[in-house]
C-alpha positions in Angstrom: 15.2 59.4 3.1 16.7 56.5 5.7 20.0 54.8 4.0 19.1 51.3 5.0 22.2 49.5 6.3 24.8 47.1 4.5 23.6 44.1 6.4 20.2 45.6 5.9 20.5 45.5 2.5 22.8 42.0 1.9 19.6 40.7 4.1 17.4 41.9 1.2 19.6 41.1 -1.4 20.0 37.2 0.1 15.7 37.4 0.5 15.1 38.2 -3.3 17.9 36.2 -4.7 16.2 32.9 -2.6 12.8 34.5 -3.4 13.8 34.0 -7.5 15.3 30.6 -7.2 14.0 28.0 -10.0 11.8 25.4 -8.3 13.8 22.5 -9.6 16.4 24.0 -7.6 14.3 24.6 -4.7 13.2 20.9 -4.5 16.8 19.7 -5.1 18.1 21.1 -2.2 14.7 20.0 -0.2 15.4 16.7 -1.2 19.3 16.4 -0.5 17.9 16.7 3.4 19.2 13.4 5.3 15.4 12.8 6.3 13.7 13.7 2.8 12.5 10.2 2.4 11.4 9.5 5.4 8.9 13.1 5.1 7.9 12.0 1.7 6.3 8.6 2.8 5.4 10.2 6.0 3.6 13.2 4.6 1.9 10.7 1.1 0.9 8.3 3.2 -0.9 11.2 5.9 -2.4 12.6 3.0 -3.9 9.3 1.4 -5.2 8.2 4.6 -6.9 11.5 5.6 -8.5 11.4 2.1 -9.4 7.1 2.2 -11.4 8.2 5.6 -13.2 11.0 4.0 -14.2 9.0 0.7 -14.9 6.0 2.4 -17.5 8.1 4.4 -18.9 9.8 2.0 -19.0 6.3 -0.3 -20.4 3.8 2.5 -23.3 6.8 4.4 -25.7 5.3 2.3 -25.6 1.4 2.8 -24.5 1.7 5.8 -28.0 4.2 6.6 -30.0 1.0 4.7 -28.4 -1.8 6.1 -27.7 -0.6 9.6 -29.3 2.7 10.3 -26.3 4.5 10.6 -24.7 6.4 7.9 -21.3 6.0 9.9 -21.3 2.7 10.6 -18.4 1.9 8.3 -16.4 5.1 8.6 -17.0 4.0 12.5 -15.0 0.8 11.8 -12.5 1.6 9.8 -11.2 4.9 12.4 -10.7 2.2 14.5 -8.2 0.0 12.6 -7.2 3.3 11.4 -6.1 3.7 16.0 -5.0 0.4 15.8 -2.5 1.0 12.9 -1.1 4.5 13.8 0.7 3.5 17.2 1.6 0.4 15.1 3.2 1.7 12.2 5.2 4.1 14.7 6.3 1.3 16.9 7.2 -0.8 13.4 9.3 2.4 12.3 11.3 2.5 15.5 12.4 -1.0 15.1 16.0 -1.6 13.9 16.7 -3.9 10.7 18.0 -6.5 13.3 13.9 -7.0 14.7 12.5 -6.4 11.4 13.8 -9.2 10.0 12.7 -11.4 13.1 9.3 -9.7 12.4 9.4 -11.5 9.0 10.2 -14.9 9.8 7.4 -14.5 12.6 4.9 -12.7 10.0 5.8 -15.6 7.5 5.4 -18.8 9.5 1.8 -16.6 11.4 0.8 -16.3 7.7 0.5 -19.7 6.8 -0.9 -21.0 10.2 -3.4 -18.5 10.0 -4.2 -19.2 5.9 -4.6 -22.9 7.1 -6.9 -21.5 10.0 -9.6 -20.2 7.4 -10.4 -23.7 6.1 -11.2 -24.5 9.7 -14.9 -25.1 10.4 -16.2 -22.5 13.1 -13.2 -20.0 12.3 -13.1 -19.6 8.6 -16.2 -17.4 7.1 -16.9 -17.2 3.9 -18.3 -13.3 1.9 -19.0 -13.3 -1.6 -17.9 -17.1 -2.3 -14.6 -16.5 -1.2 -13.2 -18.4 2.5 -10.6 -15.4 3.5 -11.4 -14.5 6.4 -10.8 -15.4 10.0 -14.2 -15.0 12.7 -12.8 -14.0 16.0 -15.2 -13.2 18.1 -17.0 -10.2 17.6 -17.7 -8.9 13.6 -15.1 -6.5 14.8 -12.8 -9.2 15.3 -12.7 -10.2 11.3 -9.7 -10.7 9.9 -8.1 -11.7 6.3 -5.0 -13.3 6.6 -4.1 -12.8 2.8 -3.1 -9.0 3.4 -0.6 -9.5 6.5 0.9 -12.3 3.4 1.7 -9.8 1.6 4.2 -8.0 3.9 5.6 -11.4 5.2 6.6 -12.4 1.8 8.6 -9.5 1.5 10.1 -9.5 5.2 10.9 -13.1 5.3 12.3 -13.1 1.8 14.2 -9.6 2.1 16.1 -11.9 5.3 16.9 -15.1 3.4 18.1 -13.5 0.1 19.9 -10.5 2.3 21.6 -14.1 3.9 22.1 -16.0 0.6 23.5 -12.6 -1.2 27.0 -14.8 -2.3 24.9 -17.7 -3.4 21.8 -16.5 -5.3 22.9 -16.6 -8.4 23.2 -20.1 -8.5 19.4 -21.1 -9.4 19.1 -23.6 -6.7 19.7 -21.0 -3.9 17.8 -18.2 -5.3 14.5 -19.9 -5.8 15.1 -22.4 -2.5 13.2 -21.8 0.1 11.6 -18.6 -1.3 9.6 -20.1 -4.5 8.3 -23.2 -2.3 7.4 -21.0 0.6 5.8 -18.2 -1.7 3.9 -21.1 -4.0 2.1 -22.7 -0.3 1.0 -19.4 0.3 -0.6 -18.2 -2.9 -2.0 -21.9 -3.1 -3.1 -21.4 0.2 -5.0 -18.6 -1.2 -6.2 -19.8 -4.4 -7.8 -22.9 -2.5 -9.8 -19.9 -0.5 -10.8 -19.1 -3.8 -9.4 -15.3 -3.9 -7.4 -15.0 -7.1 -7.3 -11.2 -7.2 -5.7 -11.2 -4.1 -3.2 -14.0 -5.3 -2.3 -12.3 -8.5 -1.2 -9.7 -6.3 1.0 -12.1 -3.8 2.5 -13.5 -7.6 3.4 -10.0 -8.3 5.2 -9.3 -5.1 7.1 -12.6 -5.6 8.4 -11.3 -9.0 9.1 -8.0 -7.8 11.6 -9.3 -5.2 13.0 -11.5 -7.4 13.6 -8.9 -9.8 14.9 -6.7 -7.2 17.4 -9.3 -6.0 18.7 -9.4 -9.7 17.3 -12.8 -10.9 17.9 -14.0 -14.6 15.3 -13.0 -16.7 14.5 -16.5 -18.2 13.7 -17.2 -14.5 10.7 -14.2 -14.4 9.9 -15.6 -17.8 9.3 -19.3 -16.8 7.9 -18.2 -13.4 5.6 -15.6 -15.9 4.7 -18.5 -18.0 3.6 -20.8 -15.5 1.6 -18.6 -13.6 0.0 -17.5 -16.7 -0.6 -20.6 -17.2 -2.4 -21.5 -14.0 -4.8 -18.1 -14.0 -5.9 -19.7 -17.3 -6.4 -23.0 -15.5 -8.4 -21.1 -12.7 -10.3 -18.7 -15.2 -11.8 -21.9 -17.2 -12.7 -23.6 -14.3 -14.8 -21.5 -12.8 -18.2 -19.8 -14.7 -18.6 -16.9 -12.3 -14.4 -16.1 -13.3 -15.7 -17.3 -16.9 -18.4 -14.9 -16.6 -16.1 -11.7 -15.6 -13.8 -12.4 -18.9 -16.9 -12.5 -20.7 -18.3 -8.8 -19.4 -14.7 -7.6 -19.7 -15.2 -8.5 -23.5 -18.7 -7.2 -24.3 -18.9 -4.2 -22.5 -22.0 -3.2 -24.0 -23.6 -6.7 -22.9 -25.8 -7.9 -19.5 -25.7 -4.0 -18.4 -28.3 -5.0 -15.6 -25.6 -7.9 -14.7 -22.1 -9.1 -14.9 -21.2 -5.5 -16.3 -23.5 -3.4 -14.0 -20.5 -2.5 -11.6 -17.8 -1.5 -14.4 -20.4 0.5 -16.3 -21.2 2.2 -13.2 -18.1 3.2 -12.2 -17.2 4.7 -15.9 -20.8 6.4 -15.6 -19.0 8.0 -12.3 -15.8 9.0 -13.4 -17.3 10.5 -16.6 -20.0 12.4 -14.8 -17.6 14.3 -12.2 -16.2 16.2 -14.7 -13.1 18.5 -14.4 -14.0 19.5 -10.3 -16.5 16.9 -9.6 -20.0 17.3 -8.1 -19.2 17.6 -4.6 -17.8 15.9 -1.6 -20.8 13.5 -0.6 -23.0 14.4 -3.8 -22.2 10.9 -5.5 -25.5 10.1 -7.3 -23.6 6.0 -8.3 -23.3 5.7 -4.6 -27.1 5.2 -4.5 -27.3 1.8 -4.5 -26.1 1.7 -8.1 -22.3 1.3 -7.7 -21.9 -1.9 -5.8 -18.3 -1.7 -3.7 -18.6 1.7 -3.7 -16.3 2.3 -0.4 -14.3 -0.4 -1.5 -12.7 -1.8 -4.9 -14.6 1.0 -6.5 -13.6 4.1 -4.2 -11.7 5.7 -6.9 -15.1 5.8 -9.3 -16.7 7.8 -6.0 -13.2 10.1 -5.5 -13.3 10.4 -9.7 -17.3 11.6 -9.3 -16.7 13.7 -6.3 -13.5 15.4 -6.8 -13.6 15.5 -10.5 -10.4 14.7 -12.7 -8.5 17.4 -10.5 -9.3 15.1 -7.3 -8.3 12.2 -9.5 -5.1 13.5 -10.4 -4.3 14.3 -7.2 -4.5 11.3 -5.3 -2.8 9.5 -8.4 -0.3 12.0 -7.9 0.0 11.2 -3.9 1.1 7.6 -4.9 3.3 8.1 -7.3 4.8 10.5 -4.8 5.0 7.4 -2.4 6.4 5.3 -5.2 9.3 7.7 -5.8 10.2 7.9 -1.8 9.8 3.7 -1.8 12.2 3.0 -4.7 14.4 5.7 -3.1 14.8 4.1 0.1 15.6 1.4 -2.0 18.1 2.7 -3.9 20.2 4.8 -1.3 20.0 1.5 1.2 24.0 0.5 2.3 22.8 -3.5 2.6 20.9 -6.1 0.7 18.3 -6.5 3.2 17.3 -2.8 3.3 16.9 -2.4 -1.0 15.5 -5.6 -1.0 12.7 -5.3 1.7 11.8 -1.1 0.4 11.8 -2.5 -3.3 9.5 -5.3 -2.3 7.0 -3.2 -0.2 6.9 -0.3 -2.4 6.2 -2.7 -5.3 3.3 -4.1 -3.2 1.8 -1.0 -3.4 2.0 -0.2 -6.8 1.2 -3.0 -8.2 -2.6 -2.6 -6.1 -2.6 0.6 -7.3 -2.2 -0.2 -10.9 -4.4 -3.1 -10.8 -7.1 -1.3 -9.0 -6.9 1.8 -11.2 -7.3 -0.4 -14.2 -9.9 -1.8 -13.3 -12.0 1.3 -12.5 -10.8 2.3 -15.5 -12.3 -1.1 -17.1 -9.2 -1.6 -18.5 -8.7 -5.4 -16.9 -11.9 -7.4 -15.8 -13.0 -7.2 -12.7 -10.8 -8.9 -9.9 -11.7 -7.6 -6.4 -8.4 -5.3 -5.5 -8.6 -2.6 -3.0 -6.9 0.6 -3.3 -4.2 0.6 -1.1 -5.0 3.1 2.3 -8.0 4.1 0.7 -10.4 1.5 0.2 -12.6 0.2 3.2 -11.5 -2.9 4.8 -9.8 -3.1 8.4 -7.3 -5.9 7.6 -5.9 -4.4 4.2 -5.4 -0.6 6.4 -3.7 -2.6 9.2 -1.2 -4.1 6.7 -0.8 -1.6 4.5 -0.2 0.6 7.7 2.1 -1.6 9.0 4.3 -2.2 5.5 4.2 2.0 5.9 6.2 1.6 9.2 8.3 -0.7 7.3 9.5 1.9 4.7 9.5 4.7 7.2 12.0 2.6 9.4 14.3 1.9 6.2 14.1 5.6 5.8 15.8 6.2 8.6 18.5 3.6 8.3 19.6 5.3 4.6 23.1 6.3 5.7 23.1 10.0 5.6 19.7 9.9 7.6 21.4 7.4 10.0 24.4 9.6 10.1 21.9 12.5 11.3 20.0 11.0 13.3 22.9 10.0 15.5 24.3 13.4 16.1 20.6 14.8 17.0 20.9 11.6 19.6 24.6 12.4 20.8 23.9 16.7 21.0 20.2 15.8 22.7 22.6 13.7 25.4 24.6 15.9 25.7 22.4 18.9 26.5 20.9 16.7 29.0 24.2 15.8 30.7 25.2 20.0 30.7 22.0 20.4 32.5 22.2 17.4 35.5 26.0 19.0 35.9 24.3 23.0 36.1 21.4 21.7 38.4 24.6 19.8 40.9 26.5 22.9 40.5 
């Protein structure tokens, strides 16, 4: 029999020892590479968007079939917001902090012109007894201002506090001119008569000022007043009334006000451990109203089963963990404060979202962030991914590496001009 060699064997010896590794340690070592967050947000937010288009495709084939005669029609649309936001997430992640926080004070004063715009006759459209959106043009052409808010918000405020970071914690200069700003844009959007959508602007708010380090008697009185105001809102309006109501009788008006949270329960309970099948949703039928949007998870839960479930819960914590990292291992106030602020956005959808499916809040009309159907929300939600992935890259060791890949690429090019002159 063959002696195998000494390197031979060390080779062997290196292969079983790596081969025999604990995975803690594994993923330890995979996540003490200079680019580790930027793959984690990269490779979450692929996977969540490859599984939004499937679901919202398999969730919309059958109203779109009965309201348009084509069981793509909505898949159709959203693929192309989905081309529209791919080349601008990559062009937001190139960007250097310097033109991000340009972007914001642009994104911020845009916002609020085009919040105004809605209540213009001829431009502003109202769906569902809420005037969000903005007609331009073509169906296509339908936009909802509220969503790009959301990343403003967090741009424009990441900028002023990262400015004010000697002065915030006097009172007056950490809630001047963020809390004014913030307060005409969620008023903005309470007037259009969308408070699911400013509960989650109210959240964001919090989350930076948290973030920032505010006192917690501030988030308290800011807490109690906004509490106080939903309560204003919620008895002033019967069809808000009349959500509370459901939300506490789930047993009552099955055929009504409860019909869509039943539903959805009725399609998480029935997929079981692996689900029915991908496009085998029986709710989808007509039965679950929103089923390729707020209610996509009751399709994916039906579908996919719990496993399914777990999984895409699982994808954005995943994106969570990479957000708050980027936030954490940032060298300057802007970058923790803008990754803290968008990767808050996000879970706080999710949360809300989930709970609701999950009837454990009454309904209040909050997609699922990169999953749910809706051109506007993908486009911002897209865009506040190029956001994260561009903070990525400015963490310092990822900054560090990136900048001897740029000087040895140079270089290679320079040794190859002199060869080719030689």
């Amino acid at each position: 029999m063959a002696i195998l060699s000494s390197p031979t064997v060390d080779r062997v010896k290196a292969n079983a020892v790596t081969q025999t590794r604990p995975a803690g340690a594994v993923i330890r070592e995979w996540l003490a590479h200079p680019l580790a967050s930027f793959y984690l947000v990269l490779s979450s937010a692929v996977l969540l968007l490859v599984i939004g288009m499937l679901m919202v495709w398999s969730a919309s084939s059958v109203e779109g079939q009965a309201r348009f005669g084509d069981a793509y029609y909505f898949v159709r649309r959203q693929v192309i917001f989905l081309a529209v936001g791919i080349p601008s997430m990559w062009w937001v992640a190139t960007r250097s902090p310097r033109t991000l926080k340009v972007l914001g004070w642009l994104a911020i004063v845009g916002s609020m012109v085009l919040l105004a715009a809605t209540f213009v006759p001829g431009l502003g459209v109202s769906i569902k007894g809420n005037r969000n959106w903005l007609q331009l043009g073509t169906n296509l052409l339908r936009i909802q201002p509220s969503e790009f808010a959301k990343l403003a918000i967090v741009l424009w405020g990441a900028d002023v506090f990262a400015r004010k970071r000697k002065l915030i914690t006097e009172p007056k200069h950490l809630l001047f001119p963020f809390i004014p700003v913030s307060a005409l844009i969620i008023g903005l959007v309470i007037l259009q008569g969308d408070l699911g959508t400013s509960l989650v602007l109210a959240a964001i708010v919090l989350m930076v000022l948290w973030s920032v380090g505010a006192n917690w008697r501030i988030i308290a009185s800011l807490l109690a007043g906004g509490a106080l105001a939903v309560f204003g809102l919620v008895m002033t309006s019967s069809h808000r009334m009349a959500r509370i109501g459901g939300y506490l009788n789930p047993t009552g008006d099955s055929l009504g006000v409860n019909m869509q949270p039943l539903r959805a329960i009725y399609g998480l309970a029935s997929g079981g451990i692996f689900g029915v099948g991908l496009g085998a949703s029986r709710e989808k039928w007509g039965l679950l109203a929103e089923a390729h949007t707020d209610y996509v998870l009751a399709v994916i839960g039906e579908e996919l089963g719990l496993v399914g479930t777990l999984m895409v819960l699982g994808l954005f914590l995943t994106l969570g963990y990479a957000g708050f990292r980027i936030a954490l291992r940032g060298d300057n106030a802007f970058h923790k404060i803008a990754a803290a602020g968008i990767t808050s956005w996000f879970m706080v959808e999710t949360v809300l979202n989930v709970m609701v499916v999950l009837r454990l809040l009454p309904v209040l009309g909050v997609p699922l962030p990169l999953l749910s159907y809706g051109g506007s929300a993908l486009l911002a939600n897209m865009l506040g991914l190029g956001v994260l992935l561009a903070l990525s890259r400015q963490e310092p060791e990822a900054r560090r590496a990136l900048e001897r890949k740029a000087k040895l690429s140079r270089t290679r090019v320079s040794t190859v001009v002199q060869d080719r002159r030689s």
